[in-house]
C-alpha positions in Angstrom: 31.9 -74.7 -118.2 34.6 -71.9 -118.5 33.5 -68.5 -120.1 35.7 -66.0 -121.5 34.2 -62.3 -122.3 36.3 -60.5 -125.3 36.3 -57.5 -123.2 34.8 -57.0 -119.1 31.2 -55.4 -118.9 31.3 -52.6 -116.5 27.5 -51.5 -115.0 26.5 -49.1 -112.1 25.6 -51.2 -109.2 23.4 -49.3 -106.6 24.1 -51.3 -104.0 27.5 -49.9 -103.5 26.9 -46.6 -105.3 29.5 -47.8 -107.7 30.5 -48.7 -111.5 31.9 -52.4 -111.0 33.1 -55.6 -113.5 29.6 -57.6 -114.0 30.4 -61.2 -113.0 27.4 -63.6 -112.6 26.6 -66.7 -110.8 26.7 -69.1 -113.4 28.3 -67.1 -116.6 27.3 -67.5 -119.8 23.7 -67.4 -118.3 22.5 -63.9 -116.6 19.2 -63.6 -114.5 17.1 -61.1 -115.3 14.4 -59.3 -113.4 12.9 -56.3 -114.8 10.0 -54.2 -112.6 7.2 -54.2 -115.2 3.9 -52.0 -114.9 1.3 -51.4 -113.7 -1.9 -51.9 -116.0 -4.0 -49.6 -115.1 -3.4 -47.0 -117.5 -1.4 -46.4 -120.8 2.2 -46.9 -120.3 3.8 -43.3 -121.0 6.9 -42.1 -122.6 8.2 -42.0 -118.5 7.7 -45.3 -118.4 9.2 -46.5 -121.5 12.4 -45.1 -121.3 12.9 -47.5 -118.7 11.8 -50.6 -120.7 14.3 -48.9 -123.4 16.8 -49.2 -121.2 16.2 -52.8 -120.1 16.2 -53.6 -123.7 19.3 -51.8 -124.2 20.9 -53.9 -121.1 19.9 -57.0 -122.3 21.1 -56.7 -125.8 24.3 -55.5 -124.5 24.9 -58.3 -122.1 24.1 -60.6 -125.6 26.3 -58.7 -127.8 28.8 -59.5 -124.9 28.3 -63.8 -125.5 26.1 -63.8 -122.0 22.8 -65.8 -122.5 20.0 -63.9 -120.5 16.8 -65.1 -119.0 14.5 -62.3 -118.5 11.7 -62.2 -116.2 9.3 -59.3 -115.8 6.7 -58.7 -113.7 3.0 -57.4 -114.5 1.0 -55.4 -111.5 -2.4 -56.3 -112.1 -3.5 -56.2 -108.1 -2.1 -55.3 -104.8 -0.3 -52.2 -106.3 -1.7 -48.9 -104.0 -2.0 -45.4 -105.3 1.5 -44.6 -104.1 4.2 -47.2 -102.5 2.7 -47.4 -99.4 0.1 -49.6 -97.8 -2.7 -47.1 -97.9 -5.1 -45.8 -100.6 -7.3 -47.6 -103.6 -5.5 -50.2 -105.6 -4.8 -48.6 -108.8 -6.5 -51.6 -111.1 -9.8 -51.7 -109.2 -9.4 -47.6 -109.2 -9.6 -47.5 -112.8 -12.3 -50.6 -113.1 -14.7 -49.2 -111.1 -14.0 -46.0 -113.2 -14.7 -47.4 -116.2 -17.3 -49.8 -115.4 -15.3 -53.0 -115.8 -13.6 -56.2 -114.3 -10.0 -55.6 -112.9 -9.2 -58.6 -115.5 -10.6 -56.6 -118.6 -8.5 -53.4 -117.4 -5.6 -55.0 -117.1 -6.1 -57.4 -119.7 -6.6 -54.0 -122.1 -3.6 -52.2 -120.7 -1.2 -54.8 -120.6 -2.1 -55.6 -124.4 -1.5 -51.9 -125.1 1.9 -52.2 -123.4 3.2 -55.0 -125.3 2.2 -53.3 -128.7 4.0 -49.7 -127.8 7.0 -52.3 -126.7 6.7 -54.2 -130.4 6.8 -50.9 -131.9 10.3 -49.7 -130.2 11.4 -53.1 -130.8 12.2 -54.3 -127.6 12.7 -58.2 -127.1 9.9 -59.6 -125.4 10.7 -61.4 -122.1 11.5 -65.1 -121.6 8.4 -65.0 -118.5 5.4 -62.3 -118.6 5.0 -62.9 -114.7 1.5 -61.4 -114.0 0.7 -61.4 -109.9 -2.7 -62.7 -110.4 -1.1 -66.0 -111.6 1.2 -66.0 -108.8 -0.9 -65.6 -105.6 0.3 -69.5 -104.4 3.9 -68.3 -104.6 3.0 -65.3 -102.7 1.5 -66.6 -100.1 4.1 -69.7 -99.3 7.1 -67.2 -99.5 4.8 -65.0 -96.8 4.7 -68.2 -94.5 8.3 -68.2 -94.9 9.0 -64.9 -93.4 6.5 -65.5 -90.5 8.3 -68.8 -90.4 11.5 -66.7 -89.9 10.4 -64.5 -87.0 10.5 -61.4 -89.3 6.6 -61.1 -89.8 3.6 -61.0 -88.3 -0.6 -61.7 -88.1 -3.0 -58.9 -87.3 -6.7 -58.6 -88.2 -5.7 -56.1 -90.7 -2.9 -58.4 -92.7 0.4 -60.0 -92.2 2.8 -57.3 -91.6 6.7 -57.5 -92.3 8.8 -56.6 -88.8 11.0 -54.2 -89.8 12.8 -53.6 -86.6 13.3 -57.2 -86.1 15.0 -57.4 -89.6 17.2 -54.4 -88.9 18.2 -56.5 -85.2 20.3 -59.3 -87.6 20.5 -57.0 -90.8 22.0 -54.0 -92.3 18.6 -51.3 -93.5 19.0 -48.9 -96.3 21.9 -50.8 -98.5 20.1 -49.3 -101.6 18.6 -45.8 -100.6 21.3 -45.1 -97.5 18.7 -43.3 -95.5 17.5 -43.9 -91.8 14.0 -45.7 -91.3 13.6 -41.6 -89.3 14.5 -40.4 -93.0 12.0 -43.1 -94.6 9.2 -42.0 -92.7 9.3 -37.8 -93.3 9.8 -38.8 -96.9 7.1 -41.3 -97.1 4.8 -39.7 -94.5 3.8 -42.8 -92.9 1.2 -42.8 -90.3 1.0 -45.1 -87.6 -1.8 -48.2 -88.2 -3.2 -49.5 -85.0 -2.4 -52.9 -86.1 1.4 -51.8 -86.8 4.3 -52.5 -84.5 6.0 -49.9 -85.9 4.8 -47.1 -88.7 8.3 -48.9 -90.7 6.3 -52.1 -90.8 4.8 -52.7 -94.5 1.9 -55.4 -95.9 2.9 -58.7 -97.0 -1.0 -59.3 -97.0 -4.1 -57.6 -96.9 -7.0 -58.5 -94.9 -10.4 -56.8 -94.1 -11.1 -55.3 -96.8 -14.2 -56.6 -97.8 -15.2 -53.9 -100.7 -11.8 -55.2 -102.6 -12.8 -56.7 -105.8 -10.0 -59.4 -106.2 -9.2 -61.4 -103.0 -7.9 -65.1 -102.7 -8.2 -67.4 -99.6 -5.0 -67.6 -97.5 -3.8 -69.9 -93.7 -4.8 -66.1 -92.3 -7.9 -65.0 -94.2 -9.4 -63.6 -97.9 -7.5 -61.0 -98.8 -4.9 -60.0 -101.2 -1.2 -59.7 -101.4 0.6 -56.4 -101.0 2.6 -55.3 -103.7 6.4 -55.7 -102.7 5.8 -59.2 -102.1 5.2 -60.2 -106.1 8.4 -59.4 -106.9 10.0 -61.4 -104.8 8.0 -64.4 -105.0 8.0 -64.3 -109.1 11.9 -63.4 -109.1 12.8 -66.3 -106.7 9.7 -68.6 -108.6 11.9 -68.3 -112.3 15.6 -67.1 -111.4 16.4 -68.6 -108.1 17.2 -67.3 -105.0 19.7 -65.1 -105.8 19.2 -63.5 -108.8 22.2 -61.2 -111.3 20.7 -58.0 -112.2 17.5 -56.7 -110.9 15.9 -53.4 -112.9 14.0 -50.6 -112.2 13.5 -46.6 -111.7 15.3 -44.9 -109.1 11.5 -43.9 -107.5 12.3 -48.1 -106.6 15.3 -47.6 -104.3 14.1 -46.0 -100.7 10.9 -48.0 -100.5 10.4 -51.3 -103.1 13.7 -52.5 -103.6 14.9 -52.1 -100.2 11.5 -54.0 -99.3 12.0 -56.1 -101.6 15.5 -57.1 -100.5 14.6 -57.7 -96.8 11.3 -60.0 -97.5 13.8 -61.9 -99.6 16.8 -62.4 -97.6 14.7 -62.8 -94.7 13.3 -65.8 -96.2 16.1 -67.2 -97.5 19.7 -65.7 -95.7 21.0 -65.3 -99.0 21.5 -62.6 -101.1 18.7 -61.6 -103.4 20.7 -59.5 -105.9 23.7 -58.9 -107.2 23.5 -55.8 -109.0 20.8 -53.4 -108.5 20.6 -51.2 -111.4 18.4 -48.2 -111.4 17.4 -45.6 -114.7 16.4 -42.5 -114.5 13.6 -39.9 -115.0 12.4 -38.7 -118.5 11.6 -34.9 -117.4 9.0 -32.7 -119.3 10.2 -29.3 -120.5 9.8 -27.3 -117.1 12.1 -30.3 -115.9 9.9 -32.1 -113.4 9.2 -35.5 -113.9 6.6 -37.2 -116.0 4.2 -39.1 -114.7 0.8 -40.7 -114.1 -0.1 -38.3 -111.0 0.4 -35.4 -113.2 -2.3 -35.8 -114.8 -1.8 -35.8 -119.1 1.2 -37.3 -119.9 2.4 -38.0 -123.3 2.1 -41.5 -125.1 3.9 -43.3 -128.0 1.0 -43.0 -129.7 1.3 -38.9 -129.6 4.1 -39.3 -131.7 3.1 -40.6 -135.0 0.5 -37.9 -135.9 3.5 -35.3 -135.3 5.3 -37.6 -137.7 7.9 -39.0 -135.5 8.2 -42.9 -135.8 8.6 -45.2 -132.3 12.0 -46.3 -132.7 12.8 -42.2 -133.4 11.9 -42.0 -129.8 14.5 -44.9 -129.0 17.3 -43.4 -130.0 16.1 -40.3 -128.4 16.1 -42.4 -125.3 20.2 -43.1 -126.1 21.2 -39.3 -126.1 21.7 -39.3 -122.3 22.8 -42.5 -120.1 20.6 -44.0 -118.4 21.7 -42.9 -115.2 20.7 -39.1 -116.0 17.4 -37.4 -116.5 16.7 -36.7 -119.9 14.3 -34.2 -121.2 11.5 -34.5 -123.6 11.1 -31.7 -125.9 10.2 -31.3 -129.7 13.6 -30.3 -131.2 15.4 -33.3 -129.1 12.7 -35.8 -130.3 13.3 -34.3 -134.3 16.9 -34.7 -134.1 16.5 -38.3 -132.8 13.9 -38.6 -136.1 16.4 -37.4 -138.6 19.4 -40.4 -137.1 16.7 -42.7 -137.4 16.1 -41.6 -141.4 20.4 -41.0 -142.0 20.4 -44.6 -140.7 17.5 -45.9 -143.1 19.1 -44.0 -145.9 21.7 -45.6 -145.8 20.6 -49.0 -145.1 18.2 -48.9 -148.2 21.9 -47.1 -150.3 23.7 -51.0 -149.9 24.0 -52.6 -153.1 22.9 -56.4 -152.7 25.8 -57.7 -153.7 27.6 -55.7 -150.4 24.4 -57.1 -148.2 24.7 -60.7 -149.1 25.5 -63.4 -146.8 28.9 -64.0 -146.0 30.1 -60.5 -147.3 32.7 -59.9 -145.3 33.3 -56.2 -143.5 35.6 -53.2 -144.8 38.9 -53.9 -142.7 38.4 -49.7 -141.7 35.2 -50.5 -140.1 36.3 -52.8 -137.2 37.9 -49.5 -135.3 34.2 -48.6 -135.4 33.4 -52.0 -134.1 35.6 -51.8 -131.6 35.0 -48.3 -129.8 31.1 -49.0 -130.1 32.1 -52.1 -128.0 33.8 -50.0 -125.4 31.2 -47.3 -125.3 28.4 -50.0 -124.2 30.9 -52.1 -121.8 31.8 -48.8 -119.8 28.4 -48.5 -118.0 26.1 -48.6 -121.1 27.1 -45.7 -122.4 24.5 -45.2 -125.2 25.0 -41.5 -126.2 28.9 -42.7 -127.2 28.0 -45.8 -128.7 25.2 -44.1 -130.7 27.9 -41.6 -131.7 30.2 -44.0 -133.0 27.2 -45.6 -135.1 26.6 -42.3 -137.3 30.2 -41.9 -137.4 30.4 -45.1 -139.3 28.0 -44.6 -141.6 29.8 -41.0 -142.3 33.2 -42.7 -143.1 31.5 -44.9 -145.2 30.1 -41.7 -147.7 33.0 -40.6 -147.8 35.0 -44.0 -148.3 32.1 -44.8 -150.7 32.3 -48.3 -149.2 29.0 -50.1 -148.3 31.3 -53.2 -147.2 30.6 -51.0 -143.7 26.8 -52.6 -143.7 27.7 -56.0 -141.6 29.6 -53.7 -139.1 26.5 -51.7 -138.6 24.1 -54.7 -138.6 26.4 -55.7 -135.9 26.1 -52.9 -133.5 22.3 -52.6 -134.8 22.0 -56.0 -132.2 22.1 -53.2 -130.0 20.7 -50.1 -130.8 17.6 -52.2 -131.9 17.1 -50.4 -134.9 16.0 -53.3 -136.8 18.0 -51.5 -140.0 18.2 -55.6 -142.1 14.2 -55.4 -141.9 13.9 -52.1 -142.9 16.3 -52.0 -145.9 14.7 -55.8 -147.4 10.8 -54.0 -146.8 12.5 -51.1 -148.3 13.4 -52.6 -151.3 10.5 -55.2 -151.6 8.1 -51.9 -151.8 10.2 -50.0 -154.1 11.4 -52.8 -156.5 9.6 -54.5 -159.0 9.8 -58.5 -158.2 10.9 -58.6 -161.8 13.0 -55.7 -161.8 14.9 -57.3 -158.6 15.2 -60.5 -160.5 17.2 -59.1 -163.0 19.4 -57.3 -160.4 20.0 -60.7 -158.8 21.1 -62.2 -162.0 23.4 -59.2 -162.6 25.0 -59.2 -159.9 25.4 -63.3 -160.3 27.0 -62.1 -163.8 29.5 -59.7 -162.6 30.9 -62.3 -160.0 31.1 -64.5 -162.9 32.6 -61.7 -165.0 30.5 -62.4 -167.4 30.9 -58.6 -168.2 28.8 -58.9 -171.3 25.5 -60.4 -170.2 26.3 -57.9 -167.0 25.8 -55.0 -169.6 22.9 -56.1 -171.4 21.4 -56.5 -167.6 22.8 -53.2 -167.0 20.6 -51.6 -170.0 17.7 -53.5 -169.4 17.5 -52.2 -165.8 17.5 -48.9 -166.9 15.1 -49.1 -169.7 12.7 -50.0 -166.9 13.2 -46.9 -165.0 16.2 -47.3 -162.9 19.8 -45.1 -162.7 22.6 -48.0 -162.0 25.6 -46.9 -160.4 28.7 -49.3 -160.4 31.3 -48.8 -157.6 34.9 -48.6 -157.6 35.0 -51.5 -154.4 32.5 -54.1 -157.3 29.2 -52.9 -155.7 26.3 -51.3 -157.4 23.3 -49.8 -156.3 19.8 -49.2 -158.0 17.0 -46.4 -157.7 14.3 -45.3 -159.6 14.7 -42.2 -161.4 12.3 -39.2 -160.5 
């Protein structure tokens, strides 16, 4: 099957450090793998911008003709309090907090999640991949690494051999630091059981205390946490998968784990193109997160009266390669686009919104540098740019035939405008009232102008200013 793109895709690829042409396996289809959370707590505004920007990958690659199968992963076990193989797993933490089962916390959380990510409009995955329903896959990729001489069995777990690896393969292709540099920023210390301090979990054993453990060929235990990823990517994409996400906290310790357990196992490459976001920072410009203690949620924002998708576009005013800072009149700004773009979607006439209206011929320059703002590395602030401008010409022009242009490039921004302006309208109209615009507007493509007119006046007895438009439009609003 041959694939043409109208124009290439261009996307940082952290494996070479680099800005390259996306080219997939098997184009039109793109694999997908997204790092999900962790449920143990409430997702925060850290945390979403990154889901944002998967969303905002995704829908690009789409608007692009590329069919993408997304898979993303749910933590609900084996993830420690940092990203090494020490310390409480951060689900039981939390249950025995609470008083509860590690299922009903991450049951809860992952719920929560999935609501905040309905609410910034972000398109669900094709596979919710929770670890706990993947422990079988976990455990036969694990035999295939021991299998492969790159793992082995202590009392303690099955441990990946990180020396070995780095005798037939190149370390650090994502973070490009020493294992010497890797242990003073991770501060490993060295386990008894441990060849080497390097060395991380594929599986946990004596831990006896641990509230979720499975029987494996080496003992009850539990899987450690770089191994899920692998196991679920390979499970639903294959063994080489396109585009793997995540924050750039992933790229000296899970990625690069996750890479070598992978390629290990199979001797192919696991991904194409790494792709990394970066860190929402708080107003003192240090990062925001979990460990910090408070940290602002979605649900923050609505008593301040900022709606969710406010916060999305607030996510597009920096790339998604650059921090981004959080602050009040940043987050207002992104408020007031998100009502200019309602405004105006609730302004088009129906008769300029109907199927098969065709766009103003001046609006497909607009199309067209939105198009190269998102295929030059996702550039979001540009593309968002380019958006408002559109809307701007189209005041001035006073031509709604702009609308199908913006509901275009709304595929991407995710601003759901078609939904807003028909609930828009449904809550401000009268079903009568709209009846009698329909049949007016079916009157004036008839030009039947008189029966138009008598329309026209009995609209506006009911309460409603009519304005006609030079291009044949009209819009309707109630009058103070």
């Amino acid at each position: 099957m041959t694939f043409a793109l109208v124009k290439p895709f261009y996307i940082f690829n952290s494996l070479n450090r680099a800005v390259e042409e996306f080219q997939p396996l098997d184009p039109p289809e793109v694999t997908l793998y997204s790092c999900g959370p962790t449920v143990y707590l409430p997702q925060h505004l850290g945390n979403l911008r990154a889901y944002v920007f998967v969303d905002s990958l995704r829908r690009a690659l789409e608007f692009n003709g590329y069919k993408v199968r997304h898979v993303m992963n749910v933590t609900d076990v084996g993830h420690m309090t940092g990203d090494v193989d020490d310390g409480e797993d951060k689900v039981e933490k939390t249950a025995r907090a609470q008083g509860k089962s590690p299922l009903e916390v991450a049951n809860y959380y992952l719920e929560q999640f999935q609501r905040d990510c309905a609410a910034l409009n972000l398109e669900p995955p094709n596979v919710w991949s929770r670890a706990t329903d993947h422990i079988g896959d976990m455990i036969a990729l694990t035999k295939r690494i021991i299998d492969a001489g790159v793992a082995y069995v202590t009392r303690s777990g099955v441990y990946f051999d990180v020396e070995k690896y780095r005798g037939e393969n190149r370390l650090g292709r994502l973070s490009r630091q020493s294992l010497d540099e890797q242990n003073a920023a991770q501060r490993l210390e060295h386990s008894a059981d441990k060849h080497s301090p390097h060395d991380f979990t594929l599986w946990v054993l004596g831990q006896p205390d641990h509230l979720m453990q499975w029987d494996s060929p080496w003992g009850r235990g539990y899987p450690g946490w770089h191994i899920e990823c692998s196991a679920m990517a390979m499970k639903y994409l294959g063994d080489t998968i396109d585009i793997h996400t995540g924050g750039i906290d992933h790229i000296p310790v899970h990625h690069e784990n996750e890479i070598a357990q992978s390629e290990s196992a199979t001797h192919k490459p696991f991904a194409r193109y790494f792709v990394h976001n970066a860190f929402l920072v708080g107003k003192e410009g240090t990062k925001i997160s979990k460990s910090a203690g408070k940290f602002p949620l979605l649900s923050d924002l609505g008593p301040a009266g900022i709606d969710p998708l406010a916060f999305r576009i607030f996510c597009y005013g920096a790339k998604y390669r650059s921090e981004i800072a959080f602050n009040d009149d940043a987050i207002r700004a992104s408020q007031s686009n998100l009502d200019y773009f309602r405004e105006f979607a609730r302004s088009v006439p129906d008769d300029a919104a109907a199927d098969g209206v065709e766009a103003a011929g001046w609006a497909a320059e607009y199309y067209e540098r939105f198009h190269d703002a998102i295929n030059n590395d996702l550039n979001t602030p540009q593309a968002l740019a380019v958006a408002l401008e559109l809307i701007a010409e189209a005041y001035r022009r006073k031509d709604f035939r702009a609308w199908p242009t913006l509901r275009a490039l709304d595929a991407v921004l995710g601003l759901d405008l078609q939904k807003h302006r028909a609930s828009a309208r449904m809550s401000s109209i009268e079903a009568d009232v709209q009846q009698l615009i329909d049949n007016r507007a079916a009157a004036r493509k008839a030009k039947d102008f008189t029966l138009a007119d008598e329309l026209r006046k009995e609209i506006e007895r009911r309460g409603y200013e009519v304005k006609d438009h030079r291009d044949g439009t009209a819009s309707y609003q109630r009058r103070a």
